[in-house]
TILUM-965333 format. One record per residue: residue number from 1; residue in one letter; x, y, z of N, C-alpha, C in turn. Coordinates in Angstrom, 1 decimal. Layout:
residues N
NUM,a,X,Y,Z,X,Y,Z,X,Y,Z
...
//
This chain:
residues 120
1,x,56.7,-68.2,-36.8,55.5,-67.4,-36.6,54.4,-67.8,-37.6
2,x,54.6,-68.7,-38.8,53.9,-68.6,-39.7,53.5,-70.1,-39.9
3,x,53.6,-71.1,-38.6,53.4,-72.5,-38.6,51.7,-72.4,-38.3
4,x,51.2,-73.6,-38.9,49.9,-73.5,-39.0,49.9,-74.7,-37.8
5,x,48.9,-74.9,-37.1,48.4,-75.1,-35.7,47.1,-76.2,-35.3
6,x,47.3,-76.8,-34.9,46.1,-77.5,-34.7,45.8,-77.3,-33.1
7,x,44.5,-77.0,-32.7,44.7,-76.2,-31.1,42.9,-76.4,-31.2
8,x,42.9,-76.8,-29.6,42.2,-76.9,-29.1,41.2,-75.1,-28.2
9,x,40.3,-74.6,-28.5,39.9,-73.2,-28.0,39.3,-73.6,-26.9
10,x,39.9,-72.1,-26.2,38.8,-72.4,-25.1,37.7,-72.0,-25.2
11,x,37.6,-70.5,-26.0,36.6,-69.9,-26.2,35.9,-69.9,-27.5
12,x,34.4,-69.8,-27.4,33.7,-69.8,-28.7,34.2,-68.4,-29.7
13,x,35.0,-68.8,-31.1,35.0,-67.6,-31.6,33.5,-67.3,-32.4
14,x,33.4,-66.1,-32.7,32.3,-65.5,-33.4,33.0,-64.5,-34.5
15,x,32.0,-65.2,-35.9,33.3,-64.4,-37.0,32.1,-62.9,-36.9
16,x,32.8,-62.4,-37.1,32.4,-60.7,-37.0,33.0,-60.1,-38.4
17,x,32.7,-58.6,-38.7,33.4,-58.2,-39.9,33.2,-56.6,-39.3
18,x,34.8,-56.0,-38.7,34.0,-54.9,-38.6,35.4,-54.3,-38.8
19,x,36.0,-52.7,-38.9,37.7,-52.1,-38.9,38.0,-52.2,-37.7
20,x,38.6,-52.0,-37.8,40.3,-52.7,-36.7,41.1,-52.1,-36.7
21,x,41.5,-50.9,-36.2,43.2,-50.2,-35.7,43.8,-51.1,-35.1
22,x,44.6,-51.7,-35.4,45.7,-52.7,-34.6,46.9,-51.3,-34.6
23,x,47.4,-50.7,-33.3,48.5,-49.8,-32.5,49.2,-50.5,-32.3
24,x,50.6,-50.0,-32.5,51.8,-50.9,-31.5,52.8,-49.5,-31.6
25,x,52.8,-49.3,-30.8,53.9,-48.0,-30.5,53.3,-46.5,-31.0
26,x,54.2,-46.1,-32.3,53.3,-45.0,-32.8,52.8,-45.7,-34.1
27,x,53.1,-46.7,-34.1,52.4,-47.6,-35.9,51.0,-47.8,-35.5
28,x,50.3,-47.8,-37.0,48.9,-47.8,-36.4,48.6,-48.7,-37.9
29,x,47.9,-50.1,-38.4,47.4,-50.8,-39.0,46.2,-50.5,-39.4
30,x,45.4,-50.0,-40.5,44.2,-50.5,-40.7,43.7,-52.0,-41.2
31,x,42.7,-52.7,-40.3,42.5,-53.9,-41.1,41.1,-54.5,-41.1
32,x,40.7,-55.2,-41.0,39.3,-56.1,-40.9,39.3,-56.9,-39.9
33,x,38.4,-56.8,-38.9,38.2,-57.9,-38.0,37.6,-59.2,-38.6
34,x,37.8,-60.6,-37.9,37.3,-61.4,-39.1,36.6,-62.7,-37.7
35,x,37.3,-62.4,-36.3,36.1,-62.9,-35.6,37.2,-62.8,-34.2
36,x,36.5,-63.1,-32.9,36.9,-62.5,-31.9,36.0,-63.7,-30.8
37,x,36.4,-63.8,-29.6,36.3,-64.5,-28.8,36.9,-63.9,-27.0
38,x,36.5,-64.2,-26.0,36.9,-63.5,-24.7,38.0,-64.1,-24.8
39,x,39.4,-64.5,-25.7,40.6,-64.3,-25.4,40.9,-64.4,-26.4
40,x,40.6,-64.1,-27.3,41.4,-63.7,-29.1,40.5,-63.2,-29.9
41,x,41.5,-62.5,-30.5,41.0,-61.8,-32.4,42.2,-62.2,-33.6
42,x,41.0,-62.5,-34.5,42.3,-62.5,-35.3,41.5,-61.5,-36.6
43,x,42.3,-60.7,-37.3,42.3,-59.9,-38.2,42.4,-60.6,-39.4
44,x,42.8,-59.6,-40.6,43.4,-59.9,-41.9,44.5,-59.4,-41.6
45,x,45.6,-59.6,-43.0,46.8,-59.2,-42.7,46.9,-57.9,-43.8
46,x,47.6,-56.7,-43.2,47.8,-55.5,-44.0,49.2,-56.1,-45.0
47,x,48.9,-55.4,-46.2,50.0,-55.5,-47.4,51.4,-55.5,-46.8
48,x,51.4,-54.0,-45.9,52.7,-53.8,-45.1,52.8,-54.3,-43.8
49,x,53.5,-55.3,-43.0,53.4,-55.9,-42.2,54.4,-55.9,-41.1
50,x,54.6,-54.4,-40.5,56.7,-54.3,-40.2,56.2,-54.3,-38.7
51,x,55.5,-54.9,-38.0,55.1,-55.0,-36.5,56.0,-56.2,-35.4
52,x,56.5,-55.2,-34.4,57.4,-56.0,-33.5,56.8,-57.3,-33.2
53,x,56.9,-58.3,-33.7,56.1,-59.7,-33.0,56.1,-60.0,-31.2
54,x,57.2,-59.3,-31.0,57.1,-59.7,-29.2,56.8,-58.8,-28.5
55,x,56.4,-57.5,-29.0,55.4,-56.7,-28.2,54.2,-56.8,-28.7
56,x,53.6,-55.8,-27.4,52.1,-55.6,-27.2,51.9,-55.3,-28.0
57,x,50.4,-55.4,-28.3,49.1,-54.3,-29.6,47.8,-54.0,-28.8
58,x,47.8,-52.9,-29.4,46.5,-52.3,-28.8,45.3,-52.3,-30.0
59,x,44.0,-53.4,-29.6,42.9,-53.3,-30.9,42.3,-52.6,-30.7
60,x,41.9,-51.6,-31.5,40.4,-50.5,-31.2,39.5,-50.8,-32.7
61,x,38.0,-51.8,-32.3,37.4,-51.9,-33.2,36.7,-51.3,-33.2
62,x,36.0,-50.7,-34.3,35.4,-50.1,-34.4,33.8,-50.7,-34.8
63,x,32.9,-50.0,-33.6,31.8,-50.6,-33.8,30.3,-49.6,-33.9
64,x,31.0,-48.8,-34.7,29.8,-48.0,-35.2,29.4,-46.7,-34.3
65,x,29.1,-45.5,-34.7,28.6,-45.1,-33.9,29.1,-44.5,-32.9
66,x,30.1,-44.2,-33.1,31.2,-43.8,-32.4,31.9,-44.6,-31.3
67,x,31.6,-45.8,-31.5,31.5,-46.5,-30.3,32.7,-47.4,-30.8
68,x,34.1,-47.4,-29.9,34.9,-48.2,-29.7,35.4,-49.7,-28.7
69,x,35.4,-50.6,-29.0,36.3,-51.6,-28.3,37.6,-51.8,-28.3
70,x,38.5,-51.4,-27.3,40.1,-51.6,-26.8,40.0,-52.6,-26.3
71,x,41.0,-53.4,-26.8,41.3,-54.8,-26.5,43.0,-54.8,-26.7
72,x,43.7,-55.2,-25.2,45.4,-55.4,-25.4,45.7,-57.0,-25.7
73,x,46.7,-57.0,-26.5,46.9,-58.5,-26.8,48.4,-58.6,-27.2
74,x,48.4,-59.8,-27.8,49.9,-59.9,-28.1,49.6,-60.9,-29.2
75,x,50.6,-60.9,-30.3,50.3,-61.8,-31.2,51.0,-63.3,-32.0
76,x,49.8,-64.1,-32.2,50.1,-65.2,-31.6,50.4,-66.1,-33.0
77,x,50.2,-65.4,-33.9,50.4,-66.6,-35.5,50.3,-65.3,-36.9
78,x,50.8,-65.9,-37.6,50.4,-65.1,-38.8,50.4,-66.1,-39.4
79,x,49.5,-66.4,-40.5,49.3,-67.6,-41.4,48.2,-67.2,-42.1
80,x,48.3,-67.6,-43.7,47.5,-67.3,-44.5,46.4,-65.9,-44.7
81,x,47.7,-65.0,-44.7,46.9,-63.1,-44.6,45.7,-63.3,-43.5
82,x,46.1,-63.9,-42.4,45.6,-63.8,-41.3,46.0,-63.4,-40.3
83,x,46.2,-62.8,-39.1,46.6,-62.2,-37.8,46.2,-63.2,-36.8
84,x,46.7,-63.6,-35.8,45.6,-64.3,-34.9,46.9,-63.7,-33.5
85,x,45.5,-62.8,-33.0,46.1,-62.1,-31.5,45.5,-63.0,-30.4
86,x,45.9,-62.9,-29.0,45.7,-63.3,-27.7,45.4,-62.2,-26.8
87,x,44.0,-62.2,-26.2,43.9,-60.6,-25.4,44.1,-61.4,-24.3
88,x,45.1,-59.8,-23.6,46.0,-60.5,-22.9,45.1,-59.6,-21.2
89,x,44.4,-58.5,-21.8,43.6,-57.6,-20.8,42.4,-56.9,-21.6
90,x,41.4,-56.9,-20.7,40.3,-56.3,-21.4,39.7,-55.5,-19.9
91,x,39.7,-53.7,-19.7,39.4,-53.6,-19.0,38.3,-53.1,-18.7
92,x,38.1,-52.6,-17.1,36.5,-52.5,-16.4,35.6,-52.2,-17.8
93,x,35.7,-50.9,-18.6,35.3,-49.8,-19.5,34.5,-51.0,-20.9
94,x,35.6,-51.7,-21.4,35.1,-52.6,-22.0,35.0,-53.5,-22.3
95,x,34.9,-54.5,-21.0,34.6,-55.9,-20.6,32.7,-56.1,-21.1
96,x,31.9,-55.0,-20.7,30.9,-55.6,-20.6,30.4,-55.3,-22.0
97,x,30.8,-53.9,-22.9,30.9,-54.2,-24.6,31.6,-55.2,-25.0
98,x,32.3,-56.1,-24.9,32.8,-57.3,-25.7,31.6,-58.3,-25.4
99,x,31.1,-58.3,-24.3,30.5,-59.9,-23.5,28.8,-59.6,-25.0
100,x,28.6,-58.0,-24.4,27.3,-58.1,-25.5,27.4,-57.8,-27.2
101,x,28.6,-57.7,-27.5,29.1,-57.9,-29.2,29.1,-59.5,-29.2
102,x,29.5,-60.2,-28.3,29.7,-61.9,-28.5,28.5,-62.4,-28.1
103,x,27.5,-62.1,-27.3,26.2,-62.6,-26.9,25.2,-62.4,-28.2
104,x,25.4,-61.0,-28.5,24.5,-60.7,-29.8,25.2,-61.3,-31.0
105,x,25.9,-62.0,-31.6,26.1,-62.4,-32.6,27.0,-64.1,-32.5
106,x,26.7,-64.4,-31.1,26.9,-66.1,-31.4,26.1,-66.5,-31.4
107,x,25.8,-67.9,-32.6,24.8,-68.7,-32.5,24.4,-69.3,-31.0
108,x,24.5,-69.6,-30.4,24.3,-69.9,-28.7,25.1,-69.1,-27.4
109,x,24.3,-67.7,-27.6,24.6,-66.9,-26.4,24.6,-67.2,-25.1
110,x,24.2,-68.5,-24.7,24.4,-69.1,-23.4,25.9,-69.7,-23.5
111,x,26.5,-70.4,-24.3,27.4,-70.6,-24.5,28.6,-69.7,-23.9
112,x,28.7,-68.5,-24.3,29.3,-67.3,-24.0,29.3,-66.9,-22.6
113,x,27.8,-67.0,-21.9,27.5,-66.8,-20.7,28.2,-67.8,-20.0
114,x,28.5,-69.0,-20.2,29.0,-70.4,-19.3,30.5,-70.0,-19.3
115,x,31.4,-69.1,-20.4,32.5,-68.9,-21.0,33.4,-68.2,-19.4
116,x,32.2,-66.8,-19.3,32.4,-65.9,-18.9,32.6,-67.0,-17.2
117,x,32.0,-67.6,-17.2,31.5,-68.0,-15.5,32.8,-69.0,-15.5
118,x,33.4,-69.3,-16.6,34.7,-70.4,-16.1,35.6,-69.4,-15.7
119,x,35.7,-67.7,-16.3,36.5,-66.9,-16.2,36.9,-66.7,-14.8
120,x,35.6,-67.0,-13.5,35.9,-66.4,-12.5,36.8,-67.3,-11.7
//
């Protein structure tokens, strides 16, 4: 789990900085979002780290204002106090808050828009 990777993305990440509840059962992580893309996030890594690697996680970022992002994933590396998840579902509710958290803070928001159109 902790092999470092050379990998081709499909999606543009965008580094972001915002908290991060990473859920998995009744365990709940606080951590730092550190950048996010329409099929991954990867976090920091918390001190205490006792999370089933082959289940689900539920991300709820926090984006101010009472305003949350749920994103389900599963996780795909740990390497260098880094997290790196795979969203595995992003539903109706908050599909169209992710598209404008990544539009408003990538350097080429058309980019993002072309992302979304290979999705269909």
């Amino acid at each position: 789990m902790s092999e470092i990777r050379t990998e081709q993305r499909r999606f543009t990440r965008v580094k972001l900085d915002f908290p991060v509840a990473v859920h998995q059962g009744g365990s709940v992580w606080h951590q730092r979002l550190i950048d996010l893309s329409l099929g991954g996030a990867a976090t920091d890594q918390p001190d205490v780290w006792d999370a089933q690697y082959n289940e689900p996680f539920t991300l709820m970022i926090q984006l101010g204002d009472d305003l949350e992002l749920e994103l389900h994933a599963y996780l795909q590396h740990v390497e260098a106090g880094r997290l790196g998840f795979s969203v595995q579902h992003v539903d109706r509710e908050n599909i169209q808050p992710l598209l404008q958290l990544l539009e408003r803070h990538a350097s080429d928001p058309e980019l993002i828009a072309a992302e979304v159109d290979r999705l269909d």
